[in-house]
C-alpha positions as CSV (number, residue, x, y, z in Angstrom):
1,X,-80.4,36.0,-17.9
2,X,-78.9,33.4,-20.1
3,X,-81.0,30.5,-21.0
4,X,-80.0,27.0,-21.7
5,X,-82.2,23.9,-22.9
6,X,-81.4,20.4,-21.2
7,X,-82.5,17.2,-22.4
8,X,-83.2,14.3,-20.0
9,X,-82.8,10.9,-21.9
10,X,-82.7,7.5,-21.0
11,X,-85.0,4.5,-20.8
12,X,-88.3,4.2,-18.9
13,X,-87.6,4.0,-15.2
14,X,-83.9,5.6,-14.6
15,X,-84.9,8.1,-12.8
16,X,-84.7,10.9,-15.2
17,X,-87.9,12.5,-13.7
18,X,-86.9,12.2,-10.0
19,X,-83.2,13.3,-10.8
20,X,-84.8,17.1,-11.8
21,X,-87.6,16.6,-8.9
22,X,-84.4,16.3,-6.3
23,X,-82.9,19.2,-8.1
24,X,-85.6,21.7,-8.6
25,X,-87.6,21.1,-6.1
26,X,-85.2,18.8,-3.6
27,X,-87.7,16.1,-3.1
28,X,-88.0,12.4,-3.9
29,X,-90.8,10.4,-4.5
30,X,-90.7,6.4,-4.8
31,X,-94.1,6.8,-6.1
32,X,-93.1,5.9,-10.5
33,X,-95.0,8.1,-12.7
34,X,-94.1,7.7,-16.3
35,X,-93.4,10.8,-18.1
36,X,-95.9,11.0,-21.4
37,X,-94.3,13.5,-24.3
38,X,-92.0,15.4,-22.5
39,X,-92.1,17.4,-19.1
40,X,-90.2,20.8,-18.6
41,X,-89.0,22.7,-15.5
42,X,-86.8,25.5,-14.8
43,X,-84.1,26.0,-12.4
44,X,-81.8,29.2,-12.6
45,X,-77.9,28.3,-11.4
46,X,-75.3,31.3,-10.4
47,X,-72.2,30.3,-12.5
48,X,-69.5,32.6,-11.4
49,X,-70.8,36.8,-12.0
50,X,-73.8,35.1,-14.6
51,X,-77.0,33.5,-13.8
52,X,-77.7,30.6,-16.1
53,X,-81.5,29.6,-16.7
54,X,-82.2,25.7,-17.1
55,X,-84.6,25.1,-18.9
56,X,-84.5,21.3,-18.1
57,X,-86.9,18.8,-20.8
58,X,-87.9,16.0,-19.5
59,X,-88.6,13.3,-22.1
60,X,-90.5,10.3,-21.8
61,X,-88.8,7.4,-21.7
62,X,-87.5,4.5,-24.8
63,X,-88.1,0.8,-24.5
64,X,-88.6,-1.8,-27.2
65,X,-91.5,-0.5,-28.3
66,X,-91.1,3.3,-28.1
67,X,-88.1,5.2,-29.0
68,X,-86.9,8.9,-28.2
69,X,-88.1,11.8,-30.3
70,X,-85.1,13.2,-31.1
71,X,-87.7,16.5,-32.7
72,X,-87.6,17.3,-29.0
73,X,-84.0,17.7,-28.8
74,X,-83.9,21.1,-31.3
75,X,-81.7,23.6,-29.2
76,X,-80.8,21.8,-26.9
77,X,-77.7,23.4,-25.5
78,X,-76.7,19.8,-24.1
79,X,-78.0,16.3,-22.7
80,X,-78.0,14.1,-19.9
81,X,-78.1,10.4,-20.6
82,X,-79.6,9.0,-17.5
83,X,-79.1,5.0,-16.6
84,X,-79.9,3.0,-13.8
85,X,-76.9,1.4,-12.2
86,X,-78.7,-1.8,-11.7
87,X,-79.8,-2.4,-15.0
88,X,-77.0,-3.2,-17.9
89,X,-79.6,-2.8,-20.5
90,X,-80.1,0.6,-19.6
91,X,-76.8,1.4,-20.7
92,X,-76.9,-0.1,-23.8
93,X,-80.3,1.7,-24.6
94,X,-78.7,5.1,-23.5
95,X,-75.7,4.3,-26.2
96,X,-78.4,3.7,-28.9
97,X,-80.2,7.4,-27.7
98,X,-76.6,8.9,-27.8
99,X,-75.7,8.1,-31.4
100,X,-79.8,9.7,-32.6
101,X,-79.1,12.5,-30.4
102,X,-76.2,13.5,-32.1
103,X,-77.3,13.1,-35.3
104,X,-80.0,15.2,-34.2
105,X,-78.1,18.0,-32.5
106,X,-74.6,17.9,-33.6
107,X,-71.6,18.1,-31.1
108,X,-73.2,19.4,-27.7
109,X,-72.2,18.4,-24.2
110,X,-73.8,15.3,-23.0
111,X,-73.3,13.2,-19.8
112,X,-73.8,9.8,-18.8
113,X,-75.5,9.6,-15.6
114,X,-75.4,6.4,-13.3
115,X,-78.6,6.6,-11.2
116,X,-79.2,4.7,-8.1
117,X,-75.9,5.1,-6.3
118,X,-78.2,3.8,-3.6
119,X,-78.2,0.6,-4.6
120,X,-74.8,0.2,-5.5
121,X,-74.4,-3.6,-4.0
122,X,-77.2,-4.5,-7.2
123,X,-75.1,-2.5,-9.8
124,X,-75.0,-4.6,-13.2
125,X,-72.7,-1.8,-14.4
126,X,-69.1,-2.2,-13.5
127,X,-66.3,-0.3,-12.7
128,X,-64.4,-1.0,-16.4
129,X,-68.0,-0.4,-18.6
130,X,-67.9,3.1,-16.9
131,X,-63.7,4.1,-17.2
132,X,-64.3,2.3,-21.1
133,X,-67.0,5.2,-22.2
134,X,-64.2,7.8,-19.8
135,X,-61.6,6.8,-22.1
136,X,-63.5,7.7,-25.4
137,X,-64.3,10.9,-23.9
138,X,-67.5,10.8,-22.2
139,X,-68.3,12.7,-18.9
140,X,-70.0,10.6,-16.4
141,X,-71.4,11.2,-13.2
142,X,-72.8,8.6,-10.6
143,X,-76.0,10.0,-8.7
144,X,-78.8,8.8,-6.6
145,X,-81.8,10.8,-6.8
146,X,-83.3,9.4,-3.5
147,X,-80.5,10.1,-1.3
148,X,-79.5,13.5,-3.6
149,X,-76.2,12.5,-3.6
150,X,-74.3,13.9,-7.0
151,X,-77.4,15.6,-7.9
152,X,-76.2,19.0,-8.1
153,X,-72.9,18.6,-9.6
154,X,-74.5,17.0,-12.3
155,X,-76.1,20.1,-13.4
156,X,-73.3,22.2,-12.2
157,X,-70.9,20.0,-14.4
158,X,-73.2,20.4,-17.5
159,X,-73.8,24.3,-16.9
160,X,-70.2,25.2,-16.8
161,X,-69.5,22.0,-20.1
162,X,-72.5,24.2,-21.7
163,X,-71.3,27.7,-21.0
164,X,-67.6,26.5,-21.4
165,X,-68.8,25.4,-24.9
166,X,-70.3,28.5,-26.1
167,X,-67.6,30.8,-25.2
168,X,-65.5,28.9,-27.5
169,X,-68.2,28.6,-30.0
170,X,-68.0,32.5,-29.7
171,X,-64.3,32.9,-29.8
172,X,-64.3,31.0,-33.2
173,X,-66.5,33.0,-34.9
174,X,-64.6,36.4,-33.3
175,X,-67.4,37.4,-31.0
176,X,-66.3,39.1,-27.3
């Protein structure tokens, strides 16, 4: 079985913790527990004839007073970025984590995730702040870990981007 690290990152309070609760273990709980350090699960994902491993790192969360330990991304096979719709400074706090990440980790697959799909009529994040960040290249997926809605394609998208990624990773350096 194949096995690929995935980093959860974001500010305090996105929903980075309840995003792999609804996907692990399909619940939701509007109980908030801050993550301290980081938190890992494991969920395995059929990808075609292979059977992918997620090993999915859960990292505590930045503010103004606490930022990312980017030591905790080392082989990482990719990231998520997780926001909360109805807080802009979320996003700008997830572009901050973006540039240390890859300075940290090099070129992997990352993808912004827009939590809280829920609550869409509160959404500080617009329509043309999302298609901006499509436009320089960046996956994005909007999600909403209480009603599960996106949940799974977000991991599917970032297992196939990861997998995708290290075929050609392999086809460069003449590997089958």
């Amino acid at each position: 079985m194949i096995q690929k690290k995935i980093c959860m990152l974001g500010s305090f309070g996105v929903g980075k913790t309840s995003l792999v609760a609804r996907f692990v273990q399909g619940i939701f709980s509007a109980k908030y527990l801050s993550t301290v350090g980081v938190k890992i699960d494991r969920k395995s994902v059929k990808l075609g004839d292979k059977d992918v491993l997620l090993l999915l790192w859960d990292l505590a969360g930045e503010d103004s007073r606490s930022q990312v330990q980017t030591s905790y991304l080392r082989g990482a096979a990719g990231y998520f970025l997780v926001v909360d719709g109805t807080w802009m400074e979320s996003l700008v706090t997830a572009k901050s984590i973006h540039k240390r990440a890859q300075e940290a980790v090099g070129e992997v697959p990352f993808m912004l995730v827009v939590n809280k799909s829920d609550l869409w009529n509160r959404w500080e994040i617009t329509s043309p702040d999302l298609e901006k960040l499509e436009a320089e290249g960046w996956m994005i997926q909007i999600t909403s870990a209480k009603t599960g809605d996106g949940v799974e394609k977000m991991f599917a998208r970032m297992t196939e981007e990861v997998m995708r990624c290290e075929g050609q990773a392999a086809e460069a350096a003449g590997e089958p």
